[in-house]
VONU-109336 format. One record per residue (C-alpha): x, y, z. Coordinates in steps of 0.5 Angstrom, whole numbers, plus 500, padded with zeros to 3 digits. Layout:
<sites>
XYZ;...
</sites>
This chain:
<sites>
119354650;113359649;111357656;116359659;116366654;109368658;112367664;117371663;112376661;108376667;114376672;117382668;110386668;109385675;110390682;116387686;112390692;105387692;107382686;101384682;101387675;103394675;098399676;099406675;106404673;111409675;119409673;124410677;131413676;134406677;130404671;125399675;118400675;113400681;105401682;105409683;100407690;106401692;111406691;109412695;106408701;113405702;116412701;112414707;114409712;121411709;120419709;121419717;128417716;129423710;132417706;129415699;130409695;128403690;126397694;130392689;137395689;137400694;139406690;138412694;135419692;137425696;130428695;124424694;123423687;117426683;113421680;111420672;106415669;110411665;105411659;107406655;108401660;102403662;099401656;102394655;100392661;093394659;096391653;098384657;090385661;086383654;090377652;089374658;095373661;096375669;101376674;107370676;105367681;108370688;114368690;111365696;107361692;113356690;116350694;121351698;126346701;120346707;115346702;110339699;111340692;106338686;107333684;105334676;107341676;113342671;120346672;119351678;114346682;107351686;106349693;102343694;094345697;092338698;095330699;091325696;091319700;089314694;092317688;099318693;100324690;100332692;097338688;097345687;091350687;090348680;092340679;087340685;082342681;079336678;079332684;072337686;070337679;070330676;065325679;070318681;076323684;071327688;071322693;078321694;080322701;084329701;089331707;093337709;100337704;104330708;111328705;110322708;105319703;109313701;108311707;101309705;103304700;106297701;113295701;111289698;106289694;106297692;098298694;094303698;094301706;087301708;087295713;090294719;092287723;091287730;094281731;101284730;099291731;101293723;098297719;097293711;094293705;088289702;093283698;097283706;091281709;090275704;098273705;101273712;096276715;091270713;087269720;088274724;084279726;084285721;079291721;079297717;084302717;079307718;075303724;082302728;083310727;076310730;078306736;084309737;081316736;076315742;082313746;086319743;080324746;080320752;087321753;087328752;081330756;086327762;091331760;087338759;084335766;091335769;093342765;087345769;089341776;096344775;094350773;090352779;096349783;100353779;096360780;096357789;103357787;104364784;099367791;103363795;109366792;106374794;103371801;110368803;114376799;109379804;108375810;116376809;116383809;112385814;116381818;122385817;119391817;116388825;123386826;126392824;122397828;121393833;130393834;129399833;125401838;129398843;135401841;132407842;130405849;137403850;139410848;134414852;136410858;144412856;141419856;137419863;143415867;148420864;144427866;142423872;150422874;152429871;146432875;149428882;156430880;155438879;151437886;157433890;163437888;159443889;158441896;164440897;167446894;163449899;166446904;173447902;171455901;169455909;175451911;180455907;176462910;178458917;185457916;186464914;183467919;188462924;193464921;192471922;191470929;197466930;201471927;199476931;200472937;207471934;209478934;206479941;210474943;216478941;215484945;221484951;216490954;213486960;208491960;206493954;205485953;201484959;197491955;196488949;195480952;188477950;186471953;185466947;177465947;176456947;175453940;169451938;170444934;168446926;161444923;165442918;170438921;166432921;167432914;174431913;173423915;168423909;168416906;171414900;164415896;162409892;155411889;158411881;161405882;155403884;151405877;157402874;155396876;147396876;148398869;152393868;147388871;142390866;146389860;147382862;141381863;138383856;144379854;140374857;134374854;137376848;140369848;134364850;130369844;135368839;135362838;127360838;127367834;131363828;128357830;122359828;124362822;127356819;121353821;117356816;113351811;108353807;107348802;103342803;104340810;109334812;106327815;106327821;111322825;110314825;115312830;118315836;125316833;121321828;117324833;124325837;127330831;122335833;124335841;126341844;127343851;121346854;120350861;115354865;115361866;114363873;111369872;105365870;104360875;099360880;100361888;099354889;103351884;111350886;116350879;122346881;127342877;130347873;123349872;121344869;117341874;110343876;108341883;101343886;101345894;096346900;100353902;101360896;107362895;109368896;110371888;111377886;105381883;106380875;101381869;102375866;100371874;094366873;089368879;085363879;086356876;092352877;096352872;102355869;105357861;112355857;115360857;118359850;113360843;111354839;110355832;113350827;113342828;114341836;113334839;114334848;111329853;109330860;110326866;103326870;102324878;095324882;092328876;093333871;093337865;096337859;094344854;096349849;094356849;095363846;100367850;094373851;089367855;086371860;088370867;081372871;079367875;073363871;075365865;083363864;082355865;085352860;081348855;074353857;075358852;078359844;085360845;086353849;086346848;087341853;087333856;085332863;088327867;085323873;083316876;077316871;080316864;082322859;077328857;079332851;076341853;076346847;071352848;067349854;066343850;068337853;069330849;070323852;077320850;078313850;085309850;090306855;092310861;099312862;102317866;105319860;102324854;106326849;103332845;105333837;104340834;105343827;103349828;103351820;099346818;094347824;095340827;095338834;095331837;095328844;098321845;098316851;105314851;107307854;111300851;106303844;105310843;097311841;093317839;088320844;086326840;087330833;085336832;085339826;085348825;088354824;092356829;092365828;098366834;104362837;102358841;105356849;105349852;101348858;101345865;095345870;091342875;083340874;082344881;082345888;078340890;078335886;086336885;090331892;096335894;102333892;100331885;106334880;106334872;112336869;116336861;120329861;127329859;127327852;133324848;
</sites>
């Protein structure tokens, strides 16, 4: 009881607010006291709000109170000092339901400090104490608080577990090792913590090796993310003024066929006006003359009729009589149609991009890049349609089969002149881009070429041939086997010959095979880069005079 009494004393004496004994007590209205500093400091954070009031029940004040020291309780305080007695321990000093508790602490039970492994028992800061200062219990194994510390003690024989069996993988005490466990391989508890320990850190540097790996895919991850949303808006934005463009060009072109229709119009009816002016004039004139006549006709005096009679001069026929026979004019009719020619030819390109424009989009890959096909059924799922343009074909090279097909002949044919016209080497470029996964093959007859290019190769002579430069790669097909050229750099390639090449691309991953296609399917030639543009397939000849008239290559039918 006398305990308890002095506990009271300290926790009557203390501050609820920095749970220490009063120092510079003040009283407030309420009646509960506080150290002056404690009070004021919580005052000022209140103080912005303009409300006062005690932190314990919360009266409130509608002026900031005045504080006074309370003298007396000043001196009891002082008082309590010289007895030796201190403050109650805070409130988050004690054991809550979360808490390890002392175990020799009475009534309200203080946090536990530490565990004992060999006591099996847990202490406070105070209980704790002998264990540092008395020789035996100095070299018990102290832990952090644990509520598990019976399970340090056999079931069965109430003893402390220093042993482990590895024979059946238990943890047992000394009395178990001389008892069932007789014969079986046991060591210290201790000794298998350090063999487990060793694994533990092993394990755990694979693991926080593994963290760092994923990270850093998680960081290529993030910078993929802000490549894609940028790559993506560029693209947009490209798109997005490139449609614009073109819609203004459209809209120009309106404009500049109306003003031309309007300005051809004003000219024409004013013509014609003209024209219509003239005649009226005429008619007027005639048929004053013939009133004239008329009259003259009337007269019953012979002489005065012979007196007054003019023979009529000859008529003259009209200079505008002619146009009276004028055809019905067609010339805006036929604006109507050439106008209505161009709309369906942008129709027509608009058809044979769309579809490449959204193909490419879907194709879009950036994570890591796919396997590339095994079978021919997996090649064939990245087939597509594939024909030349003949805008790019030499003089010698005639397009046939739905232009498909490239045949090289002894005479020039008469193309048009165009831009985009090899002048020199016989060769020819599809005219759709490939990007994404893209698999065809080529049907070659006497010799051929089998390439890939940029759509901006040069189509100088000596600087165009496929194979010769950066922006090409391509296998050569003849009588003696199969050569690889890139960048003017030929390379000698071995496998059975075919008068079938079957090239696949994927273009994200900058990967481009060539195979030799038969009853088996073989690879020629990898390359492995980074494709910076699309790409247009090619076909060609090795030359004028090693390449015998006749010889064909063309894009098989694939199904």
């Amino acid at each position: 009881m006398a305990q308890s009494g002095v506990q009271l004393d300290r926790e009557t004496f203390s501050c609820s607010i920095c749970l220490e004994l009063l120092n510079d007590p003040v009283s407030l209205a309420c009646g509960h006291n506080y150290c002056m500093d404690c009070i004021k400091t919580h005052w000022d954070g209140e103080g912005q709000k303009h409300v006062y009031s005690c932190p314990q029940c919360r009266q409130a004040f509608v002026t900031r109170p005045v504080l006074l020291k309370n003298t007396m309780l000043a001196d009891l305080v002082e008082e309590l000092k010289k007895t030796g007695l201190q403050a109650a321990p805070a409130d988050h000093c004690y054991a809550g339901p979360e808490d390890v508790a002392c175990d020799v602490c009475t009534g309200r039970k203080l946090k536990a400090l530490k565990s004992c492994l060999v006591c099996v028992a847990s202490y406070c800061e105070k209980h704790l104490q002998p264990h540092y200062d008395v020789a035996p219990l100095k070299k018990h194994k102290l832990v952090e608080p644990s509520k598990n510390l019976q399970e340090n003690l056999c079931s069965r024989h109430n003893e402390v577990i220093k042993m482990f069996c590895r024979t059946d993988q238990q943890s047992i005490c000394i009395l178990c090792s001389m008892d069932e466990h007789k014969g079986h391989d046991t060591v210290s508890a201790e000794a298998e913590r350090t063999e487990r320990q060793r694994e533990l850190n092993l394990g755990r540097l694979n693991i926080q090796q593994r963290i760092q790996d994923r990270e850093k895919d998680v960081k290529v991850l993030q910078q993929e993310v802000e490549a894609i949303n940028g790559s993506a808006d560029k693209a947009v934005e490209h798109s997005e003024k490139t449609f614009a463009e073109l819609i203004r060009l459209i809209q120009k072109r309106s404009s500049d066929v109306k003003q031309q229709v309007r300005s051809k119009q004003e000219t024409e009816v004013s013509r014609v006006r003209d024209l219509q002016e003239k005649l009226e004039q005429e008619i007027a004139e005639l048929k004053r003359k013939d009133a004239e006549l008329k009259t003259l006709s009337h007269t019953e005096d012979h002489n005065q009729f012979l007196h007054n009679y003019t023979p009529l001069p000859p008529f003259r026929e009209s200079t505008h009589s002619p146009s009276i026979n004028i055809r019905p004019l067609r010339y805006f009719e036929d604006v109507t149609a050439a106008v209505s020619e161009a709309r369906e030819k942008l129709q027509d390109v608009l058809r044979e991009t769309g579809p490449n424009i959204s193909e490419t989009v879907s194709q879009v890959d950036v994570l890591l890049p796919q396997p590339e096909p095994k079978t021919r059924a997996d090649f064939l799922r990245y087939s597509r349609e594939i024909t030349l343009d003949s805008n790019t074909a030499q003089e010698y090279i005639v397009l046939s089969e739905g232009e498909s097909k490239a045949t090289f002949v002894s005479q020039p044919q008469p193309y048009s002149s165009h831009p985009d016209r090899f002048t020199g080497h016989l060769q020819v470029l599809s005219k759709e881009s490939l990007t994404g996964r893209r698999y065809w093959e080529v049907e070659w007859d006497g010799e051929g070429v089998v390439a890939v290019a940029y759509k901006n190769i040069s189509r100088a002579w000596g600087e165009c041939r496929f194979g010769h430069d950066d922006k090409s790669w391509g296998i050569f097909c003849d009588s003696y086997g199969y050569s690889f050229r890139y960048n003017s750099v030929r390379t000698p390639v071995s496998g059975p010959r075919s008068s079938r090449i079957g090239v696949y691309l994927d273009h994200s991953a900058g990967v481009l095979s060539f195979y030799s296609v038969s009853e088996t399917k073989t690879l020629l030639h990898r390359v492995q880069t980074t494709f910076t543009q699309p790409l247009h397939a090619g076909l060609g000849f090795p030359g004028f005079l090693s390449t015998p008239f006749g010889s064909t290559v063309e894009f098989s039918k694939l199904k």
